[in-house]
C-alpha positions as CSV (number, residue, x, y, z in Angstrom):
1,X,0.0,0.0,0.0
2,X,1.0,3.6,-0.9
3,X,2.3,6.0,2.0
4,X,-0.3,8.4,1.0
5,X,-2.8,5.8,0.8
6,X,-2.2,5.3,4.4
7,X,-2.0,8.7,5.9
8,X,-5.6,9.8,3.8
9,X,-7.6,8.4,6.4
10,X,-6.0,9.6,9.4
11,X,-5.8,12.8,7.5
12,X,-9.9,13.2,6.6
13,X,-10.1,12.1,10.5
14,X,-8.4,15.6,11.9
15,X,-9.8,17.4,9.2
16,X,-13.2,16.3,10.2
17,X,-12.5,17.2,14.1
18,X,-10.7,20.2,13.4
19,X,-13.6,21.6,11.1
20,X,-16.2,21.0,14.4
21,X,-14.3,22.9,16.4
22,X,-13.7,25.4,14.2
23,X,-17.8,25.5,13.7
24,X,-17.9,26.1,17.3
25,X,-15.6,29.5,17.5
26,X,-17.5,32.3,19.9
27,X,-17.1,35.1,18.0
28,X,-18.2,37.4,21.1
29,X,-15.1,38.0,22.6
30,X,-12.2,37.9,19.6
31,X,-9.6,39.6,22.2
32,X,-9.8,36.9,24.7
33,X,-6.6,34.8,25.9
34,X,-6.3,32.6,28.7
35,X,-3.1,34.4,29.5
36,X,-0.8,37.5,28.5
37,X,1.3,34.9,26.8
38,X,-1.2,33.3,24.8
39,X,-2.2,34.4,21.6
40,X,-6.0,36.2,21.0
41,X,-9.0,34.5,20.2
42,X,-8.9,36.5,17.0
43,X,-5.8,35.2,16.0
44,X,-5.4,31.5,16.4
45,X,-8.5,30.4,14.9
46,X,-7.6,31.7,11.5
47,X,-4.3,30.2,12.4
48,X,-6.2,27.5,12.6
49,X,-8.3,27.6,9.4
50,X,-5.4,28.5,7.4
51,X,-2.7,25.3,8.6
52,X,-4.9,23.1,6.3
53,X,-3.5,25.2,3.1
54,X,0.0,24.9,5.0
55,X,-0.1,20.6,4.4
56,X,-0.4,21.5,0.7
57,X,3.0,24.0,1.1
58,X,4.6,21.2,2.3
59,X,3.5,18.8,-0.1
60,X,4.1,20.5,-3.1
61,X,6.9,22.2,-2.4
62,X,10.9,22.0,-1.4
63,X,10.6,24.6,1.0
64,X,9.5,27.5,2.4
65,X,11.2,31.0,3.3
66,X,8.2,33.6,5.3
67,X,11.3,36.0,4.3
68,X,10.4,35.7,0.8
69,X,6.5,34.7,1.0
70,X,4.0,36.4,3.0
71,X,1.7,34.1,4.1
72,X,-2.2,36.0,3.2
73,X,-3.6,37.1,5.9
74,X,-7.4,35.5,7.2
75,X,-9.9,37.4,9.0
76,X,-11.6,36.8,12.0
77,X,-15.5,37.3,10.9
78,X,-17.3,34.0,11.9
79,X,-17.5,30.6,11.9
80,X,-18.5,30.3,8.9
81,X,-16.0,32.2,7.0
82,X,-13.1,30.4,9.1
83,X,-15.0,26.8,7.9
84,X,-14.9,27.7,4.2
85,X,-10.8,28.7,4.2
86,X,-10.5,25.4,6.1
87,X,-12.4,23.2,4.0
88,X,-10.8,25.4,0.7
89,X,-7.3,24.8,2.2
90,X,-8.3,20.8,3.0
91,X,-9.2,20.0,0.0
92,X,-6.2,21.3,-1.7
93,X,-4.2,19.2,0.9
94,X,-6.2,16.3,0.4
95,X,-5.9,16.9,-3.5
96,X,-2.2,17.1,-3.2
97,X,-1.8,13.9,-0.3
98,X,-3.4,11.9,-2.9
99,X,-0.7,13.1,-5.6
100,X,2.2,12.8,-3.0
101,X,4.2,9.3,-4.4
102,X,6.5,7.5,-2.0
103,X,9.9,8.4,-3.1
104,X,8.7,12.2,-2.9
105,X,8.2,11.5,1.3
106,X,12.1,11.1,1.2
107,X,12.7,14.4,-0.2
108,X,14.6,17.5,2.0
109,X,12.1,19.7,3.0
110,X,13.0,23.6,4.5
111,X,11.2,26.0,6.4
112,X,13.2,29.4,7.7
113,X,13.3,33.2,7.9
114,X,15.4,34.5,5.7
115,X,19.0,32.8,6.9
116,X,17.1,31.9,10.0
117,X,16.0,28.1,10.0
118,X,12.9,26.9,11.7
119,X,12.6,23.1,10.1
120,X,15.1,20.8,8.3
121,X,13.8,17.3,7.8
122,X,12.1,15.1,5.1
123,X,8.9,16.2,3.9
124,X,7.2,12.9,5.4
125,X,8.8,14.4,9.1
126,X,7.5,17.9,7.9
127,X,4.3,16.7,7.0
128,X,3.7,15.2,10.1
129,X,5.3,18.0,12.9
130,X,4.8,21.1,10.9
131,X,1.7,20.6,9.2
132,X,-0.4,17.3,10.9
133,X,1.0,18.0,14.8
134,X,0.7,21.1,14.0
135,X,-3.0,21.0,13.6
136,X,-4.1,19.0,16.6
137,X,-1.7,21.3,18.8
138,X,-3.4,24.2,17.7
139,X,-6.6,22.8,17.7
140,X,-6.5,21.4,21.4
141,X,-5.6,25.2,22.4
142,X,-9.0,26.1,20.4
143,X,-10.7,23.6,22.7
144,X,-9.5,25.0,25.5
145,X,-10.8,28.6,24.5
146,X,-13.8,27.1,23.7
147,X,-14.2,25.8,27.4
148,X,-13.3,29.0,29.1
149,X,-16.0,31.0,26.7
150,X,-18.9,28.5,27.6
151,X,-19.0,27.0,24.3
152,X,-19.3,23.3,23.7
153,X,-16.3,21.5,23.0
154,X,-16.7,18.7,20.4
155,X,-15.2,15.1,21.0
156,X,-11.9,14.4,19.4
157,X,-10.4,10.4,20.5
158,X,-13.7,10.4,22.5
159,X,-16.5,12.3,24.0
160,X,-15.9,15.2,25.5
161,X,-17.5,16.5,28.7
162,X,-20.2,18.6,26.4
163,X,-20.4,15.6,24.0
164,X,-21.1,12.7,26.3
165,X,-23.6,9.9,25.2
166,X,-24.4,8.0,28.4
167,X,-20.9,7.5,29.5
């Protein structure tokens, strides 16, 4: 079986759980953080919308310098708007996943600042820590925001304390 035949279904998996808690956003209170250090409300889920698009980055490419490209930026209007650059940027990672052959998993990927480096791996460790981990890192900190706004948090490996079936 192919690599990317493999990692499709645990990829549709976090996409799927990702895309309910991004459905769930408050949009009430876009300056919140839990603390000083922690970034706004406002800003991490679009972060979050917008890592889906990142996967494809990774996958198409041999690297990537934020000193050369701008990453665009995404608002912060609604849950809604945050679904649909999700589900655009998913389905252009799922697109290229599919198109991703073994020998290309081998392949140097780069991620830095200008001279600075942030990542130097293969794209299959890329893949996984900047793009997949990446993902469910951010996404657990959206739950968490979620929890201290009174909003439901969906289940992710199981049901969450707002999700529970007769557990």
């Amino acid at each position: 079986m192919a690599i990317n035949e493999l990692l499709l279904t645990e990829f549709d998996e976090e996409i799927k759980k990702t895309r309910t808690m991004l459905e769930r956003v408050p949009t009430g209170n876009p300056d919140f953080a839990p603390h000083a250090k922690s970034t706004p409300l406002k800003k991490l889920a679009p972060h979050v919308a917008q890592l889906a698009g990142f996967g494809t980055i990774i996958l198409t490419t041999p690297e990537l310098d934020f000193g050369k490209t701008k990453m665009p930026s995404v608002p912060f209007e609604s849950p809604a708007q945050l679904v649909k650059t999700f589900d655009e940027g998913a389905a252009q990672a799922r697109t290229a996943l599919k198109n991703t052959k073994d020998d290309a998993w081998t392949e140097p990927w780069k991620l830095s600042f200008g001279d600075k480096p942030i990542f130097s791996g293969t794209r299959f460790l890329a893949y996984r820590q900047m793009f997949l981990n990446h993902l469910v890192h951010h996404r657990a900190q959206l739950g968490v925001y979620l929890r201290l706004n009174e909003t439901p948090v969906p289940a992710t490996y199981g049901p969450s304390a707002d999700d529970r079936m007769g557990f």
